[in-house]
N, C-alpha and C positions, 0 to 999 in steps of 0.2 A: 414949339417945334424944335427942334435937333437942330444942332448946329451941323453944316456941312464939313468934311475937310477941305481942304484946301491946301493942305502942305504935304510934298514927301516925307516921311519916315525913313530913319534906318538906324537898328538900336543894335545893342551888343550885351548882353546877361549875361555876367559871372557865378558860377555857383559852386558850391563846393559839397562834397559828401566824409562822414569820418569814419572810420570802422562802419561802414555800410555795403548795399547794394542800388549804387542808382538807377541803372536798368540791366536787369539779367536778360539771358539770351538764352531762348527757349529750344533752342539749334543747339547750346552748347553746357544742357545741365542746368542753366538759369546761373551762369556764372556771369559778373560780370562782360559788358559789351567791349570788345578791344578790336582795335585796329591791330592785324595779325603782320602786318609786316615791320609795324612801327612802337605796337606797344599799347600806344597813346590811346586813354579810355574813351566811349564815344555812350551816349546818351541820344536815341533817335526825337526827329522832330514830334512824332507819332506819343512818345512818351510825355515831352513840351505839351503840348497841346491837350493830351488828357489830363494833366494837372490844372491849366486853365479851363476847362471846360468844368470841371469836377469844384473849383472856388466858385466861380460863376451859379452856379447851383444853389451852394451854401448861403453866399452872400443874398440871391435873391429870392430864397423861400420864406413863405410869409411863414413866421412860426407859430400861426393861430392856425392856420387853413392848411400850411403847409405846401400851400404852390407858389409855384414860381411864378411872378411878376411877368405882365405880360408882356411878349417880345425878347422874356429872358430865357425861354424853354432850350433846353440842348436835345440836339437831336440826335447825334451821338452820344450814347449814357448807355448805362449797366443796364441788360436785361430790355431793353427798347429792341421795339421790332418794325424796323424804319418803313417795312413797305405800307404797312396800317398810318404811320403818318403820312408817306407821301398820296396815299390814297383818300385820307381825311382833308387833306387841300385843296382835292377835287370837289369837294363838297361845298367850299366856299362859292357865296355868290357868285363872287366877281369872275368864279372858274364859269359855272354852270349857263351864264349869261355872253359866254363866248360860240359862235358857230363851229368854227373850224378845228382841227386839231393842237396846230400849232397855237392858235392863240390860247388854247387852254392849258399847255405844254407853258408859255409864258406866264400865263395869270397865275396857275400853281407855282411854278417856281416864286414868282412876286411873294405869294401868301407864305411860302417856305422862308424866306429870307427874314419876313417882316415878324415870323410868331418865333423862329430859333434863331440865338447871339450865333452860335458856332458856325450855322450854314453863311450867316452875312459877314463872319469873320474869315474864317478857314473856307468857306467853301466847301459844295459836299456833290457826288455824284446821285442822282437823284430820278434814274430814269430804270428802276429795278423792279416799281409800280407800274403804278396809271400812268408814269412819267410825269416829271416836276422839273426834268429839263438837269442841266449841269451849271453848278455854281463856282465859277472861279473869285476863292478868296483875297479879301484886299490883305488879307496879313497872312505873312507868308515868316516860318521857322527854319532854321539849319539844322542840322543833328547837331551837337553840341561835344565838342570834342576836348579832352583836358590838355591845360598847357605841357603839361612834361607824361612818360609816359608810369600808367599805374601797375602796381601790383596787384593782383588778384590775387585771394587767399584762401582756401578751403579749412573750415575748423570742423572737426568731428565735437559732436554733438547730444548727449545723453538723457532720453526723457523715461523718468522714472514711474510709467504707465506701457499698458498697451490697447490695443484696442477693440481685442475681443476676448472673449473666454478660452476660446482655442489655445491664443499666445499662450495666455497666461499659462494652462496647462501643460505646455509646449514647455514653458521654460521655467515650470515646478515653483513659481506663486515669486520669483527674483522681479519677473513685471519689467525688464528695460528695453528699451528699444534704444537704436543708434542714428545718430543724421549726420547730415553735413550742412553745413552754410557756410556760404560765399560771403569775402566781404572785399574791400579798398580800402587800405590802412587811412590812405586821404587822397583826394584829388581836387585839384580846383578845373570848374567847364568855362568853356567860353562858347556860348549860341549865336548865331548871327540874323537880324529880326527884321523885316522889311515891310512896309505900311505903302501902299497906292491910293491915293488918292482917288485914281480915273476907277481902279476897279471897287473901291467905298461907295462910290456914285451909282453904281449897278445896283449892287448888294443894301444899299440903306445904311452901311455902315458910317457910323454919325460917329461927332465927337466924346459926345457921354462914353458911346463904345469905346471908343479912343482910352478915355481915360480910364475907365473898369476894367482894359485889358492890361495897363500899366499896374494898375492897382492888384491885377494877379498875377503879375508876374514878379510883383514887390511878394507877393502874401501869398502864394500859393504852397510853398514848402510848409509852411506853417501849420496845415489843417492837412496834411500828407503824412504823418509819421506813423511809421511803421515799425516791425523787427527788424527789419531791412534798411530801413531806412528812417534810422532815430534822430540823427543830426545830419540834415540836409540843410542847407539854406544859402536863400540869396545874397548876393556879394557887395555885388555893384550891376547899378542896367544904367546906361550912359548912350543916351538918344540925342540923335543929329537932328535939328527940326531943317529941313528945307526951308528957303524963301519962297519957293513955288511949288506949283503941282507937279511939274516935269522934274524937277529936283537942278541942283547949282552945283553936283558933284556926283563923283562916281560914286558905288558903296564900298568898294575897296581900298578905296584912296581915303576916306572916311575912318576904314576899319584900321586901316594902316599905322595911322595917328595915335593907337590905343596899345600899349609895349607892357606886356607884364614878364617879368622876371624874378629870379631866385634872386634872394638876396646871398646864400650860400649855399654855391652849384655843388662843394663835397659832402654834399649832404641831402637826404632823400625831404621832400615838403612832409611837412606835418601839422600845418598849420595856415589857413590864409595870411595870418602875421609873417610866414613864412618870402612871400610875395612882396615885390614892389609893383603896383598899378599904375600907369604914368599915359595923362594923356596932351598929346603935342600938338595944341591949337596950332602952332605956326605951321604946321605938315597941313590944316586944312585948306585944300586948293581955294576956297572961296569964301571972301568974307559974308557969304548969303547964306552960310548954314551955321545954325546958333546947338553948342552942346549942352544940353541939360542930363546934368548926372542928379538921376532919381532914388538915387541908393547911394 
């Protein structure tokens, strides 16, 4: 059987991108994400989250059968048509053997949490079917915002095709087309991560989960690369374990503790070597929260 949690979380993920795109903005050309008043790059939770969701996957498909491990299904995925699943949970005994609305509204949601990682993790609204009721998840993401601010860069672009006949004839057999792409010469993110206990207890979310979602937040850049984003990767993830379920500290006061800086501010980052990451136990209000840096 699963182990329960029993302790608060609250973690903190460095990452960093290099000549890339780590999340374009479909508002703005698909250019890098920026904070417009301040510069400072930003990376949505919405982006987090599909990267772990999309490891989770990887990791538990049987590569004979090709499914996923039961309990490991994501229910947010590519080309998935959620109201066919939450309508398929209706189907479960344990729905069908309920009288009243409401309790079929709970018993689905139950079977929702128990067959998809993402709903018992994240949380998922679920009342779009037959209704499956609303999942508030025990692990909860920040947007993820870079320490200093980035530069967005636009390169023009030459593909030596086209891709119809028409072009081709249009531009007498030369065959080029033009693009552009977006890149961030470098930036380092910092995420901010938070684990509930009381709402794990709803959800089913166990500590195996616990540890697969560590394990993708170490490894999920890894199985992500793209044209866009060719060198992305994890830094550091440096987790506060609570002594209890209610937690022995703020999370602010937690994050506070954790200082990275240039090591040479006349000069633009270009490198995490660039950084110094420093973190100051003695800032922790409480000797009841233990730091395990996982990276």
């Amino acid at each position: 059987m699963s182990q329960e949690l029993k302790n608060r979380y609250d973690f903190i993920l460095l990452f960093d991108i290099v000549d890339g795109n780590p999340n374009g903005d479909p508002d703005a050309g698909n250019l890098p994400r920026v904070d417009a008043e301040t510069g400072v790059g930003l990376v949505t939770d919405v982006c987090l989250k599909r990267k772990v969701r999309n490891y989770v996957q990887l990791v538990k498909t049987d590569e004979k059968t090709k499914k996923l491990a039961d309990g490991y299904d994501i229910f947010i995925k590519e080309k998935a048509i959620l109201n066919d699943e939450i309508d398929k949970s209706h189907d479960a005994e344990s729905v069908t053997s309920q009288k009243t609305d409401a309790d079929k509204t709970k018993a689905a949601r139950d079977v929702m949490c128990k067959k998809f990682y993402d709903v018992r993790t994240f949380g998922a609204v679920m009342s779009t079917g037959k209704n499956a009721g609303q999942v508030r998840g025990p692990v909860q993401i920040t947007f993820a915002r870079s320490i200093d601010p980035i530069t967005p860069t636009e390169h023009t672009i030459t593909r030596m095709a086209v891709a119809t006949q028409a072009e081709a004839d249009k531009q007498k057999g030369d065959n080029r087309t033009m693009g552009r792409k977006a890149t961030v010469p470098y930036g380092l993110y910092r995420a901010h991560g938070f684990v509930s206990p009381f709402l794990a207890g709803q959800t089913g979310f166990s500590q195996a989960d616990l540890d697969l979602l560590w394990e993708a937040l170490k490894n999920m850049f890894e199985s992500d690369r793209s044209a866009a984003r060719g060198l992305m990767s994890a830094k550091r993830l440096i987790v506060f374990k609570h002594d209890t379920a209610l937690g022995n500290a703020p999370a602010h006061k937690l994050f506070d503790a954790v200082k990275i800086e240039l090591k040479d501010k006349s000069l633009p980052p270009r490198s995490f070597a660039d950084y110094v990451v420093s973190v100051d136990a003695s800032a922790i209000v409480s000797d009841k929260v233990k730091i395990e840096e996982r990276i």
